[in-house]
TORVO-339336 format. One record per residue (C-alpha): z, y, x; residue in three letters; residue number from 1. Coordinates in Angstrom, 2 decimals. Layout:
{pz:Z; py:Y; px:X; aa:ala; i:NUM} .
...
//
This chain:
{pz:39.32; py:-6.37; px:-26.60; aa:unk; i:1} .
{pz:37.07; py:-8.90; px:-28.08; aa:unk; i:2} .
{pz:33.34; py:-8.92; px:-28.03; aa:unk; i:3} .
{pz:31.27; py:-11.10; px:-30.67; aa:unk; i:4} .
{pz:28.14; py:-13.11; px:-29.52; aa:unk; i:5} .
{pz:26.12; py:-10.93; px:-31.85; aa:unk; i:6} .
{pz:27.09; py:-7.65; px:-29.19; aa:unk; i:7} .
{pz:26.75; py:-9.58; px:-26.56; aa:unk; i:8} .
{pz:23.16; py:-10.79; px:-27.31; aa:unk; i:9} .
{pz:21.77; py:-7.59; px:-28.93; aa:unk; i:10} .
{pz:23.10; py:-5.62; px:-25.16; aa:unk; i:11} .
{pz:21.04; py:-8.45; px:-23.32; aa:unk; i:12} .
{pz:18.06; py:-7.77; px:-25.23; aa:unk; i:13} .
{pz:18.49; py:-3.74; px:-25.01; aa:unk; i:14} .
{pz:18.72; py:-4.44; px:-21.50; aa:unk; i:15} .
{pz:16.16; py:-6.55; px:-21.32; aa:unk; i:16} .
{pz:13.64; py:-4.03; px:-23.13; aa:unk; i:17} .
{pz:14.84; py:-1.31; px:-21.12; aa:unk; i:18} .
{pz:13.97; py:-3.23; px:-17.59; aa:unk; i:19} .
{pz:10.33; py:-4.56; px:-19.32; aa:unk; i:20} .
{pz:9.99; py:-0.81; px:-20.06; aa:unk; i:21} .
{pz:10.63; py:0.06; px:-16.55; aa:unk; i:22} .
{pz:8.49; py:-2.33; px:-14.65; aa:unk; i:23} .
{pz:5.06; py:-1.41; px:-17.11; aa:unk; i:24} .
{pz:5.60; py:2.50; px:-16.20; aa:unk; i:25} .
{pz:5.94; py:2.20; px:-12.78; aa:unk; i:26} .
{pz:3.11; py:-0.25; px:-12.91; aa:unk; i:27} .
{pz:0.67; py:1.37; px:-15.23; aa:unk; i:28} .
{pz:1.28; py:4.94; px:-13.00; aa:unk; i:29} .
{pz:0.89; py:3.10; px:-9.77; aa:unk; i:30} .
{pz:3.85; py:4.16; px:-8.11; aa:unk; i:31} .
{pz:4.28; py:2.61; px:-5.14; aa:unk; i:32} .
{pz:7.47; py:2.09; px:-2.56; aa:unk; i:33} .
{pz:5.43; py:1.69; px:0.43; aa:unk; i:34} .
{pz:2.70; py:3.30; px:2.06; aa:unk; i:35} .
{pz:0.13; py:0.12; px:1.72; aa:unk; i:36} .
{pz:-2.74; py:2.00; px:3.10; aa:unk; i:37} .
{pz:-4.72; py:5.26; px:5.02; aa:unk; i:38} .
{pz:-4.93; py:8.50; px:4.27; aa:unk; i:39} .
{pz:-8.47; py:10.19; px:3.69; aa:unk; i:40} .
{pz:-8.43; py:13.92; px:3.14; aa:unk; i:41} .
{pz:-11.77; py:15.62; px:1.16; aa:unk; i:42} .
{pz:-12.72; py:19.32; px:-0.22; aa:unk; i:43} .
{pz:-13.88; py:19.69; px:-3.63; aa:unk; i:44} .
{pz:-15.43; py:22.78; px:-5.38; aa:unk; i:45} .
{pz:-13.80; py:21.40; px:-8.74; aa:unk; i:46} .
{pz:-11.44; py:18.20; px:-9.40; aa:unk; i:47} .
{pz:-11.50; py:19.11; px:-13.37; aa:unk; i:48} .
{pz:-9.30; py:15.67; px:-14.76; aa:unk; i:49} .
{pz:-8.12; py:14.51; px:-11.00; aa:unk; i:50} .
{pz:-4.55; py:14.79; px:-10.43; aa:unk; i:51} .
{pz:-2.13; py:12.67; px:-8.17; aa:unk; i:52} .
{pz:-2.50; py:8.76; px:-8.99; aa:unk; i:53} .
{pz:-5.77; py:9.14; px:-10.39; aa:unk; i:54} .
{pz:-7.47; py:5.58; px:-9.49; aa:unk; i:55} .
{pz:-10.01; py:5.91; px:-6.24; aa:unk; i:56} .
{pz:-13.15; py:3.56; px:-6.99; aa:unk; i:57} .
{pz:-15.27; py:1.70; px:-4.92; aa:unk; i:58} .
{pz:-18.01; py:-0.59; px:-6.93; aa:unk; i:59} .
{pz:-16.00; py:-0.10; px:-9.82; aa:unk; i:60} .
{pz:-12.69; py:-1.75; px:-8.65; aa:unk; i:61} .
{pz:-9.69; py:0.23; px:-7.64; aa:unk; i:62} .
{pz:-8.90; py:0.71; px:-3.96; aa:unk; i:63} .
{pz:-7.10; py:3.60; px:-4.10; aa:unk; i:64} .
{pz:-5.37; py:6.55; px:-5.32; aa:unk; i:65} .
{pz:-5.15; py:10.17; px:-5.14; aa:unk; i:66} .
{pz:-2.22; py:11.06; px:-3.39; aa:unk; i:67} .
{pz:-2.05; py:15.06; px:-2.75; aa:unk; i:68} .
{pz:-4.15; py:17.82; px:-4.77; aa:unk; i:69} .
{pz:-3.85; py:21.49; px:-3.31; aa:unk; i:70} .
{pz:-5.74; py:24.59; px:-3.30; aa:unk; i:71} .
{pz:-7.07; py:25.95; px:0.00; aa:unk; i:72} .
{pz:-6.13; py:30.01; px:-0.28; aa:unk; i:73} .
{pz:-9.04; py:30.21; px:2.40; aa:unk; i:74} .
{pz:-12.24; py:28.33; px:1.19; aa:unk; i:75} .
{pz:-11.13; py:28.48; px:-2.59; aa:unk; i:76} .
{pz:-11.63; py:24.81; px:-2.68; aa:unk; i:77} .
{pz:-9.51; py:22.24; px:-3.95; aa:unk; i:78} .
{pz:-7.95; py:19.73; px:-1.05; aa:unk; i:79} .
{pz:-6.99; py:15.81; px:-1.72; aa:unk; i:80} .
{pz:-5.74; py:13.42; px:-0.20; aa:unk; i:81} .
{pz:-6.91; py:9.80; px:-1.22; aa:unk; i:82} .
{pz:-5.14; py:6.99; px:0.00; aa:unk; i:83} .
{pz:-7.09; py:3.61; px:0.84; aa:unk; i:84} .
{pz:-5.71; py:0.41; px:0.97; aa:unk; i:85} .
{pz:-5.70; py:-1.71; px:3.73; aa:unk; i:86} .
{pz:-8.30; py:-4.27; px:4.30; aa:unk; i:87} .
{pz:-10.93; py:-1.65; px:2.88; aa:unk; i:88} .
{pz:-13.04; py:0.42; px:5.83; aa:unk; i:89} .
{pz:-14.89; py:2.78; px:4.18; aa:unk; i:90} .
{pz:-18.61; py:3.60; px:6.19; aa:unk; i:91} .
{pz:-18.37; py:7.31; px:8.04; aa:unk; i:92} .
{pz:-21.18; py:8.61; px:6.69; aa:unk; i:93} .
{pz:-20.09; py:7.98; px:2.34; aa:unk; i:94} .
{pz:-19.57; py:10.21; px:-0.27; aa:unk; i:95} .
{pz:-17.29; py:10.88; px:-2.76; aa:unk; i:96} .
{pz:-17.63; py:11.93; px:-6.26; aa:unk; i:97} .
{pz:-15.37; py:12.70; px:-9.00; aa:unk; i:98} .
{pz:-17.01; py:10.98; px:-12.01; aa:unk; i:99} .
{pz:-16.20; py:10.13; px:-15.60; aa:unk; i:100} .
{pz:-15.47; py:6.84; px:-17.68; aa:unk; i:101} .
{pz:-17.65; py:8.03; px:-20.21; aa:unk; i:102} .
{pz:-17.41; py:11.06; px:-22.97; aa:unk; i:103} .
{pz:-14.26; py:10.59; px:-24.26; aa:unk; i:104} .
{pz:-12.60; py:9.06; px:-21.43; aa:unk; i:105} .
{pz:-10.84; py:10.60; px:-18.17; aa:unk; i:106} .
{pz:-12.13; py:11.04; px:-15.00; aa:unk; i:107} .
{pz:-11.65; py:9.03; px:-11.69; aa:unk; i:108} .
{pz:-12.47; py:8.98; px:-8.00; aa:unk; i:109} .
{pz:-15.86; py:6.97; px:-6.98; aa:unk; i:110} .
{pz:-16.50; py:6.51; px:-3.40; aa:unk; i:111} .
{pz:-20.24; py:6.21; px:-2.58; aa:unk; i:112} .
{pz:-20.43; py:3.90; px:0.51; aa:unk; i:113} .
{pz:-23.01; py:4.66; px:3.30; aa:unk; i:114} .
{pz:-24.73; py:2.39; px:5.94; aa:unk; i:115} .
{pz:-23.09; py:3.50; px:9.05; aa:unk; i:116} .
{pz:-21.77; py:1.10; px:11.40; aa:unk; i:117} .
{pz:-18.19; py:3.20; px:12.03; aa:unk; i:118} .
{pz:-15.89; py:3.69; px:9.69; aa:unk; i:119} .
{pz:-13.39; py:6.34; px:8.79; aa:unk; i:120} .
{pz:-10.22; py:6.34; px:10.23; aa:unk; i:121} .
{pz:-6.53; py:7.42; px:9.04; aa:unk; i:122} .
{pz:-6.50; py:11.31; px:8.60; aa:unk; i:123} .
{pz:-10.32; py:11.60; px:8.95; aa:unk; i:124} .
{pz:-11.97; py:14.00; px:5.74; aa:unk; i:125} .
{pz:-15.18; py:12.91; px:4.05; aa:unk; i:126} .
{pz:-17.30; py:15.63; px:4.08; aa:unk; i:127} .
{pz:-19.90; py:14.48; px:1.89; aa:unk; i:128} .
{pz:-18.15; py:15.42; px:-1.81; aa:unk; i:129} .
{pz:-19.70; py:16.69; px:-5.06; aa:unk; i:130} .
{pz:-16.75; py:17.72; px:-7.20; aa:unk; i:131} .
{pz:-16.52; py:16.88; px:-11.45; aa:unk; i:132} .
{pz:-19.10; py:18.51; px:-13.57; aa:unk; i:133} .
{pz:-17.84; py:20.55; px:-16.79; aa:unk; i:134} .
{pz:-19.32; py:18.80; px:-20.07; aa:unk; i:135} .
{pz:-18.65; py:21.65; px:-22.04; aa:unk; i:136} .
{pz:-20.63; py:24.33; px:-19.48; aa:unk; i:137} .
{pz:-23.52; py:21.28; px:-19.73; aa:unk; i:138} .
{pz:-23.34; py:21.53; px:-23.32; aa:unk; i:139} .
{pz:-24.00; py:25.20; px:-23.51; aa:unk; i:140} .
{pz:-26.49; py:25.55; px:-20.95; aa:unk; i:141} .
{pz:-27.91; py:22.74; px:-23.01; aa:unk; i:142} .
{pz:-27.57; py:24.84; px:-26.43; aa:unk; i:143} .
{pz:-28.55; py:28.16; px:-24.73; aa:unk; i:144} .
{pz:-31.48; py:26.67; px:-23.15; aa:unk; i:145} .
{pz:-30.29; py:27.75; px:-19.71; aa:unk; i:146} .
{pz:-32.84; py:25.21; px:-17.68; aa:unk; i:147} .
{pz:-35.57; py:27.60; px:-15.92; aa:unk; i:148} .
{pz:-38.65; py:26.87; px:-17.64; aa:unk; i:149} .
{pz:-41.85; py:28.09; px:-16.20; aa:unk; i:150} .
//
């Protein structure tokens, strides 16, 4: 069985392609192998756009990701797990808000840092959370003039 160059090169590049291919997605959805960091749990009425490996923002620059979404059959509330990397204390006494890119764009995890002195530590929650805001129920209170007016 012979094979001619031609084969042999256009199966290299195929391959090639394939492994470039692989290495972007696992990149771009930053999957990990390794648990690089501490868990933070946190309650939110709504996490509208948040799902697991949604980005975690601090200043603007990732240090994070969401790593566990569930509903609590008890308080009705939606439960997530974020997970921190190491290197980055977070202040005890920060919030955390699920906020947009912009109109168009998705939604994201910003963590609003605090002044304490102590800082969270693995498995501690944040209580301190204000969950994402609907643009289209904005948009009709806005259009049904549904602000109290005296």
């Amino acid at each position: 069985m012979s094979h001619s160059a031609t084969e042999v090169t256009v199966g290299g590049v195929v391959l090639a392609a394939a492994l470039a291919f692989g290495v972007y997605t696992i990149q771009s959805t930053g999957f990990s192998m390794g648990s690089a960091g501490y868990d933070l749990r946190a309650s939110f009425r709504s996490i509208e756009g948040v799902s697991v490996g949604t980005d975690v923002r601090l200043a603007g620059v990732k240090v994070g990701t969401v790593t566990d979404v569930g509903l609590n059959t008890e308080t009705y509330r939606a439960d997530t797990v974020v997970t921190i990397s190491n290197g980055v204390e977070i202040p005890d006494d920060s919030a955390i808000v699920i906020a947009s890119e912009g109109l168009l764009g998705g939604n994201f995890v910003e963590i609003s840092p605090g002044g304490s002195l102590f800082y969270f530590q693995p498995g501690d929650e944040i209580l301190d959370t204000q969950g994402s805001v609907s643009l289209i129920s904005l948009l009709l209170k806005f259009v049904s003039g549904g602000g109290d007016s005296e």
